[in-house]
C-alpha positions as CSV (number, residue, x, y, z in Angstrom):
1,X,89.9,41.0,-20.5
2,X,93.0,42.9,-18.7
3,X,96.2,41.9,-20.4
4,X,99.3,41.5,-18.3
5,X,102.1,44.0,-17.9
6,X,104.6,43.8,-20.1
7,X,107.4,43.4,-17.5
8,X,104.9,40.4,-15.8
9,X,105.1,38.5,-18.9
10,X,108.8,39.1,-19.6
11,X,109.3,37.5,-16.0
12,X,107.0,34.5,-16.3
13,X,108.7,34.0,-19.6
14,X,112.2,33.9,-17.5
15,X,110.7,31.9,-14.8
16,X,109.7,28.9,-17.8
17,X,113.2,29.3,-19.2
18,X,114.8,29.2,-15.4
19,X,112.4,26.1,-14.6
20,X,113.6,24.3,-17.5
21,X,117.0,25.1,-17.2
22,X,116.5,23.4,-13.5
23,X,116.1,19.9,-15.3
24,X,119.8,19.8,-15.9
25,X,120.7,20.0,-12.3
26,X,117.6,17.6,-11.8
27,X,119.5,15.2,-14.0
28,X,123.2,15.8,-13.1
29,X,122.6,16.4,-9.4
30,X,119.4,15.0,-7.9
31,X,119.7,11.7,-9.8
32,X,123.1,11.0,-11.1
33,X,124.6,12.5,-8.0
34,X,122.4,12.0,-5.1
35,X,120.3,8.7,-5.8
36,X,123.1,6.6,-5.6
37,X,122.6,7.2,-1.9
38,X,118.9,5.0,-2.8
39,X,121.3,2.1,-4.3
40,X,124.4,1.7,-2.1
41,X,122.9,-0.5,0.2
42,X,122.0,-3.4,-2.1
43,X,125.0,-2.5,-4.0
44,X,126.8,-2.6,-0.8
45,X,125.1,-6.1,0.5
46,X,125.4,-7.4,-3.0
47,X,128.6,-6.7,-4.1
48,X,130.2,-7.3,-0.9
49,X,131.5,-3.3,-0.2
50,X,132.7,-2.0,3.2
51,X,131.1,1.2,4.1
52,X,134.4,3.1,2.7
53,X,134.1,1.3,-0.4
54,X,130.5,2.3,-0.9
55,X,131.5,6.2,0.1
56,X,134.5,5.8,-2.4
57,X,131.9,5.9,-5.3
58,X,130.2,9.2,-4.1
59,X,134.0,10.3,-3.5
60,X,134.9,9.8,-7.0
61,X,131.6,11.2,-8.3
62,X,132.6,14.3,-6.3
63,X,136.2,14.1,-7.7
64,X,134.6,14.3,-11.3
65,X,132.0,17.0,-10.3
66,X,135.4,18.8,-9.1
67,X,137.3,18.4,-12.2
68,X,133.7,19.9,-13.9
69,X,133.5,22.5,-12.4
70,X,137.1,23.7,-12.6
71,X,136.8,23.0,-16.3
72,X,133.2,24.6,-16.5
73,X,134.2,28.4,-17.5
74,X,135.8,26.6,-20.3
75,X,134.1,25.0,-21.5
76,X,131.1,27.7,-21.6
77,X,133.7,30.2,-23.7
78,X,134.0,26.6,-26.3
79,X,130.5,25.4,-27.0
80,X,128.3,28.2,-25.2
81,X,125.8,27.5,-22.4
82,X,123.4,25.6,-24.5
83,X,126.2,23.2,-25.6
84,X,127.6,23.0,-21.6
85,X,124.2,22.3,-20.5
86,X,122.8,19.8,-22.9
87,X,126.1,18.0,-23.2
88,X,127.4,17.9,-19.8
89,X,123.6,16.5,-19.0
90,X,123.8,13.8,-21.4
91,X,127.1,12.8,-20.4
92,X,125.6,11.8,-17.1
93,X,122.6,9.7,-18.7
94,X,125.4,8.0,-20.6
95,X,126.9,7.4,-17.6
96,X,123.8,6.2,-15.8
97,X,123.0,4.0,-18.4
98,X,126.4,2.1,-18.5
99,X,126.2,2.0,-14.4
100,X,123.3,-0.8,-15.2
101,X,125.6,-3.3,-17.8
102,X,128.1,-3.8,-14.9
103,X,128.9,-5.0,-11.1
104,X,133.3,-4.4,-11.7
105,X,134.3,-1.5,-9.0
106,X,136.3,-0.2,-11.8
107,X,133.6,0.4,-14.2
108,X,131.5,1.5,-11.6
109,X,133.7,4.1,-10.5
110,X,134.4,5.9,-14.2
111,X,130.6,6.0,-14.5
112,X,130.9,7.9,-11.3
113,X,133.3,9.8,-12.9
114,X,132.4,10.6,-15.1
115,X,128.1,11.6,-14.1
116,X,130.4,13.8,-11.7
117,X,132.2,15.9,-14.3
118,X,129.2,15.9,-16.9
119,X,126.7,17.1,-13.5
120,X,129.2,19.9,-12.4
121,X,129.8,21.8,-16.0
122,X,126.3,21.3,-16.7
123,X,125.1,22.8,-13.4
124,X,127.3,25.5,-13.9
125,X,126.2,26.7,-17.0
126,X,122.5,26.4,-16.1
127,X,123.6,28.5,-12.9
128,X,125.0,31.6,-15.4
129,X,122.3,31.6,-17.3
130,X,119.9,31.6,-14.9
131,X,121.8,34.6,-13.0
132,X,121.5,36.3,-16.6
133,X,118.0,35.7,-16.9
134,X,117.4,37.0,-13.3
135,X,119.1,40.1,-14.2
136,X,116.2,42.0,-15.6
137,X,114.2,41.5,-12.4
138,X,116.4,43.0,-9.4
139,X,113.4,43.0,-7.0
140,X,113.0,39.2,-7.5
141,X,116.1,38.3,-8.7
142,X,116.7,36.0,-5.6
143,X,113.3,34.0,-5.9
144,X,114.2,33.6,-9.8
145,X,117.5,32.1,-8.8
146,X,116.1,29.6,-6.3
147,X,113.9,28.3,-9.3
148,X,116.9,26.9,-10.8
149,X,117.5,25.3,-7.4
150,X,114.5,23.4,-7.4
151,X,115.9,21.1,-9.8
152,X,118.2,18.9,-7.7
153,X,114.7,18.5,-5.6
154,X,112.9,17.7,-8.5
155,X,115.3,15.0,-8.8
156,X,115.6,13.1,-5.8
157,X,111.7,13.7,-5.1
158,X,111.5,11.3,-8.8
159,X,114.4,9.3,-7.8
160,X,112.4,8.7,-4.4
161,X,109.6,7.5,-5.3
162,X,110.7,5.3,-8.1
163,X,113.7,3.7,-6.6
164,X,113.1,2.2,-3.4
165,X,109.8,0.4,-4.2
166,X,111.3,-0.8,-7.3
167,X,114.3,-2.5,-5.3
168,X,111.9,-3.7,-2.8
169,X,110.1,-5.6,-5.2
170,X,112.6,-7.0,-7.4
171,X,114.8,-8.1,-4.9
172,X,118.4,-8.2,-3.5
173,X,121.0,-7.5,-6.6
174,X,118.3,-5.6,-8.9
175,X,120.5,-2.8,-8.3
176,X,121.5,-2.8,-11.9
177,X,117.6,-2.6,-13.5
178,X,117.6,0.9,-10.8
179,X,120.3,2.4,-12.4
180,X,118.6,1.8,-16.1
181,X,115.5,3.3,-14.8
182,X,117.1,6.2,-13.4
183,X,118.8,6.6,-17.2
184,X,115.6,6.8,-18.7
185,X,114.2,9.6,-16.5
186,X,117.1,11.2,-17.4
187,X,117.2,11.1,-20.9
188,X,113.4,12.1,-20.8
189,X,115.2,15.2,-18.7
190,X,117.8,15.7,-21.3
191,X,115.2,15.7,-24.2
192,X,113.3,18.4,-22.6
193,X,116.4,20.7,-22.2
194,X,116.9,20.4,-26.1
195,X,113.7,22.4,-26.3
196,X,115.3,25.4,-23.7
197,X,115.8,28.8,-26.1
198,X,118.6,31.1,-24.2
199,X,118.2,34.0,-27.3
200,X,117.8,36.7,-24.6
201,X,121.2,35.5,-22.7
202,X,124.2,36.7,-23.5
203,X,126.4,34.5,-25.3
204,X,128.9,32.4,-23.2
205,X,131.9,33.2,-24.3
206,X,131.8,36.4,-23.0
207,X,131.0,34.7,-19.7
208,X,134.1,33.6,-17.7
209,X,136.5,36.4,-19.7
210,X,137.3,38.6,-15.7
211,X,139.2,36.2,-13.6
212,X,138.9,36.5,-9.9
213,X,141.0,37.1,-7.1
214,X,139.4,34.6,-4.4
215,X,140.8,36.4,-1.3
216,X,138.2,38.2,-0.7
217,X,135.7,35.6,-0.2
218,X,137.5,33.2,0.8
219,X,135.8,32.7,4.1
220,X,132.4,31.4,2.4
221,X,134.6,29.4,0.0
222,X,135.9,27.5,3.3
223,X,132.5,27.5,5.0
224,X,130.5,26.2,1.7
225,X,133.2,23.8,1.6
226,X,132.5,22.2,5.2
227,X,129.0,23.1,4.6
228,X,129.4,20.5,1.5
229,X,131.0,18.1,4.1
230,X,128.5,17.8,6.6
231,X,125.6,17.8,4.3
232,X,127.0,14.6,1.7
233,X,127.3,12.7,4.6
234,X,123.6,13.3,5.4
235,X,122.9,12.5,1.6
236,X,124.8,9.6,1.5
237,X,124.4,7.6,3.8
238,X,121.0,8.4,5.9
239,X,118.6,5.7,3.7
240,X,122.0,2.8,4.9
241,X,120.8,4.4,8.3
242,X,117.5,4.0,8.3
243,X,117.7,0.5,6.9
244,X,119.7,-0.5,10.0
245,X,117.3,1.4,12.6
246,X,114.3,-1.1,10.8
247,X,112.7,1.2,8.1
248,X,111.6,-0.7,5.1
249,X,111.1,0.1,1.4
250,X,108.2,2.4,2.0
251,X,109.6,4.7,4.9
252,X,113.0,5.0,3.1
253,X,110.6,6.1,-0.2
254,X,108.7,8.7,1.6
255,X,111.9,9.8,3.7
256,X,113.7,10.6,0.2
257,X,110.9,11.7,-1.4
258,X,110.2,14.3,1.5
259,X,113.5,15.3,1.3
260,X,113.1,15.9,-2.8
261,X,109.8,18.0,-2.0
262,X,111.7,20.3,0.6
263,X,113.9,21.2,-2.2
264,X,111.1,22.0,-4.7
265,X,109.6,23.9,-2.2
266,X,112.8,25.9,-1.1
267,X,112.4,29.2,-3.2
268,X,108.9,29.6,-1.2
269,X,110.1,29.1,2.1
270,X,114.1,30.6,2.3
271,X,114.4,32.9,-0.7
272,X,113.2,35.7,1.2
273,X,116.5,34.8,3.9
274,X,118.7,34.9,0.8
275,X,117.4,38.0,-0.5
276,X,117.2,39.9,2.5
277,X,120.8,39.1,4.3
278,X,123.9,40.6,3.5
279,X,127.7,39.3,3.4
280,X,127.8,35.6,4.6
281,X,124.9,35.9,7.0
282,X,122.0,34.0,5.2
283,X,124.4,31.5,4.5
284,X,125.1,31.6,8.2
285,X,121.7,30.9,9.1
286,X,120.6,28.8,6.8
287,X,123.4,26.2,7.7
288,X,122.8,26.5,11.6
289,X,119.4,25.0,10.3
290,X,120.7,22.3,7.8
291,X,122.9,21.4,11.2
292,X,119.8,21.4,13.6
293,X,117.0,19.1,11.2
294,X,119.9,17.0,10.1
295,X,120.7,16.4,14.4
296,X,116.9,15.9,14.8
297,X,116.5,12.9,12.8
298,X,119.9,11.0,14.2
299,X,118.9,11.7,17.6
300,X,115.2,11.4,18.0
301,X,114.6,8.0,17.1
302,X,110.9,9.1,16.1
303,X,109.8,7.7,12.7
304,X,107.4,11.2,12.0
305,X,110.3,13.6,13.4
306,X,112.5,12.3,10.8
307,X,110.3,13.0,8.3
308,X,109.9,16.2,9.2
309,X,114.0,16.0,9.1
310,X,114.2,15.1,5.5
311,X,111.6,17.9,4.3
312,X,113.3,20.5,6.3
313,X,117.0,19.4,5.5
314,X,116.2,19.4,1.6
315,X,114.8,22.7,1.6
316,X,117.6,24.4,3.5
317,X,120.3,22.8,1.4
318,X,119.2,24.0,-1.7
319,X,118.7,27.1,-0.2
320,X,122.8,27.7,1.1
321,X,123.2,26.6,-2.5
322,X,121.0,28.8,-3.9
323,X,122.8,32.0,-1.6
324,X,125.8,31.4,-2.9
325,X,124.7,31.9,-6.2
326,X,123.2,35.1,-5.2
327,X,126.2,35.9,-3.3
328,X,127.8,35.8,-6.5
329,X,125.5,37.7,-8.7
330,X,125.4,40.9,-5.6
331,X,129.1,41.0,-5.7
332,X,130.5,40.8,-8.9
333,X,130.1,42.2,-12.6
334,X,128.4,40.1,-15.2
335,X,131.1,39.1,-17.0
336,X,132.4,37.5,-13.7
337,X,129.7,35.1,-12.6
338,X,130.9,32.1,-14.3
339,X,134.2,32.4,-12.6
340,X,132.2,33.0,-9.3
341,X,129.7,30.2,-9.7
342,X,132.5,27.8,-10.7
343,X,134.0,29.0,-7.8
344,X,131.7,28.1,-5.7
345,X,131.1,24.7,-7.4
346,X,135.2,24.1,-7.0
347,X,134.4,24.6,-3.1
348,X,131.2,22.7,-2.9
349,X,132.9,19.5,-5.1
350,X,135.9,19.2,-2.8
351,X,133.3,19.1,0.1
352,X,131.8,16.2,-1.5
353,X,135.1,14.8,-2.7
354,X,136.2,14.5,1.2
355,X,132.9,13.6,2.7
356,X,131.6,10.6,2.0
357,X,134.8,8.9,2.7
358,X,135.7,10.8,5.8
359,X,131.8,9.6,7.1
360,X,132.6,6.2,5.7
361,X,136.0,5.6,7.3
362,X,134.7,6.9,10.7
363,X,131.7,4.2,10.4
364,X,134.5,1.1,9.4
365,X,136.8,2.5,12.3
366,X,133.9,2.7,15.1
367,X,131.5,0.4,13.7
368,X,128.7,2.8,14.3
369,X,127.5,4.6,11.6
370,X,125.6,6.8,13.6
371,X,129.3,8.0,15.0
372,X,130.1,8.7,11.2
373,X,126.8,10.9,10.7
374,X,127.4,13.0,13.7
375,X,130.4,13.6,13.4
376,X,130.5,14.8,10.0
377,X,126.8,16.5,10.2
378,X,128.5,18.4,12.9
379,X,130.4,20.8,10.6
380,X,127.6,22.3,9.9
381,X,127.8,24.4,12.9
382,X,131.3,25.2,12.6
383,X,130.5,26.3,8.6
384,X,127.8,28.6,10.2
385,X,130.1,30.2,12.1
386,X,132.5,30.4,10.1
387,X,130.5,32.2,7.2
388,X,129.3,34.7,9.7
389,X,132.9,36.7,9.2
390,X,131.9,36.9,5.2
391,X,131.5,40.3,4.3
392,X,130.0,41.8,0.9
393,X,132.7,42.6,-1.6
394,X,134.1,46.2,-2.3
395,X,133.9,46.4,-6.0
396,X,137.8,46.5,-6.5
397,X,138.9,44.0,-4.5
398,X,136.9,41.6,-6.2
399,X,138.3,42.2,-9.5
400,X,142.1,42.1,-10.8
């Protein structure tokens, strides 16, 4: 019997450590984060929210994810990346569990909170070590790094299927059992992480110890940042959509779910782009896409097209996220990436922190939510363009 190569087995042991590592995100960002988007519109009907009152609760769950992130590098040199990504995972099943005992706005919107700021440092910290991990495998350092994306997919594809048909047949106001559901998932997530073994990555704290100058690359901080924009809106409020153009529990189901496979299926289909284009370009291109499948579904009124929409949008997202991630890793030194990737988590969070509201208050305004979605789904051009002017980083001007 041939025996595998030594260097094969050290990267299938990386890519089990990476894939684990994903259920943080899967927990933080692809249930906690995204599958209120499956809820707001019973919580909406039932609880008697305008549309900028429902976006307020992504808005401060964006806020939180904000705060996370700028307090992510942190909190890795304190507790390590084990502690930062069990703990900042099980803060957000706490706060999806305590999302189900109550209907006050209040309440509602710490939970939000705090899911936000638990999903960001815990995202973050998964992120380093999975950039450390991919380290010992230049030539497929990029696909190794899109595994870890696979997890906000992973996420919403569970979220998808459970959520919807559970509403549907429990009725108006069951909001509350959803939520509980979606705790349990996570916690099953969160129990699995316990098991993750990050020996072979350096330790945290000497992550995060070379702080950045942001100059430099500032350009894809602004475009991820209208990137993050266009695409909440999208995330947020396209299953409100759908219910209004006649799709029932099923269609919104498979819509989600498609959208959840498309990110599982993203390092298979886009890490190539990522790993192939320099400076700002794959990020370029990959968001002129995320803007073109996200245009197909509001415009083309075609139940199958859509589909095809939500598969392709959630593949490409993860993707852009996944670049900058790589982005981060090709320009600067080790003992930098934290401070990169919480970087580009600050820029990604304040995206999310504007969106949702933004799409919202251009719904209330016009009454169309249609207006809302293309309207914000258009800055997904202009952040393509816009990340086309990103240039790799000389060495010294990254550093102080």
């Amino acid at each position: 019997m041939q025996r595998s190569h030594p260097n094969e087995r050290a990267f299938r042991r990386d890519a089990a450590t990476i894939l684990i590592l994903a259920l943080a995100p899967a927990a933080g960002v692809g249930i906690a984060r995204f599958a209120y988007s499956l809820l707001l519109p019973d919580m909406r009907q039932s609880l008697g929210w305008t549309y900028a009152a429902a976006g307020f609760m992504n808005t401060i769950n964006a806020a939180g994810y904000l705060a996370g992130a700028l307090v992510a590098a942190a909190t890795l040199r304190r507790v390590g990346q084990f502690g930062t990504i069990f703990y900042g995972s099980l803060a957000c099943v706490t706060a999806l569990a305590l999302s189900a005992v109550s209907s006050n706005f209040l309440v509602l919107s710490l939970m939000r909170l705090v899911a936000g700021v638990g999903g960001a440092v815990a995202f973050v910290g998964g992120g380093v070590a999975a950039a450390q991990s991919s380290q010992h495998h230049p030539k497929r350092a990029a696909f190794l790094l899109s595994l870890y994306y696979i997890g906000p997919g992973l996420g919403i594809l569970v979220s998808g299927i459970v959520t919807p048909l559970l509403l549907a047949d429990l009725g108006p106001g069951s909001w509350w059992i959803a939520w509980g559901m979606l705790a349990a998932i996570s916690a099953i997530f969160c129990l699995a992480l316990a098991t993750v073994r990050l020996e072979d990555v350096e330790d945290g704290a000497q992550m995060a110890s070379l702080p950045l100058r942001l100059w430099p690359m500032a350009v894809l901080l602004v475009s991820y940042c209208l990137f993050s924009i266009g695409s909440i809106a999208y995330m947020t409020f396209m299953i409100a959509w759908l219910g209004d153009a006649g799709a029932g529990a099923v269609a919104q189901s498979a819509f989600w779910s498609l959208l959840g496979l498309g990110g599982i299926c993203s390092p298979l289909l886009w890490s190539w782009v990522v790993a192939r284009l320099r400076g700002g370009n794959a990020i370029a291109l990959l968001s002129m896409i995320t803007f073109i499948v996200a245009m197909l579904a509001l415009l083309v009124h075609v139940r199958t097209l859509q589909f095809a929409s939500a598969f392709g949008f959630g593949s490409v997202f993860f993707a852009v996220v996944a670049g900058t991630t790589v982005f981060v890793r090709r320009n600067l030194p080790p003992a930098a990436w934290a401070s990169g990737v919480s970087a580009m988590t600050v820029s990604f969070g304040l995206g999310q922190t504007i969106g949702p509201v933004f799409s919202g208050a251009i719904t209330d305004a016009s009454g169309s939510l249609s207006l809302g979605l293309q309207l914000s789904t258009a800055l997904l051009a202009v952040a393509a363009v816009l990340a086309l002017f990103q240039r790799d980083l000389a060495p010294p001007a990254a550093m102080r």
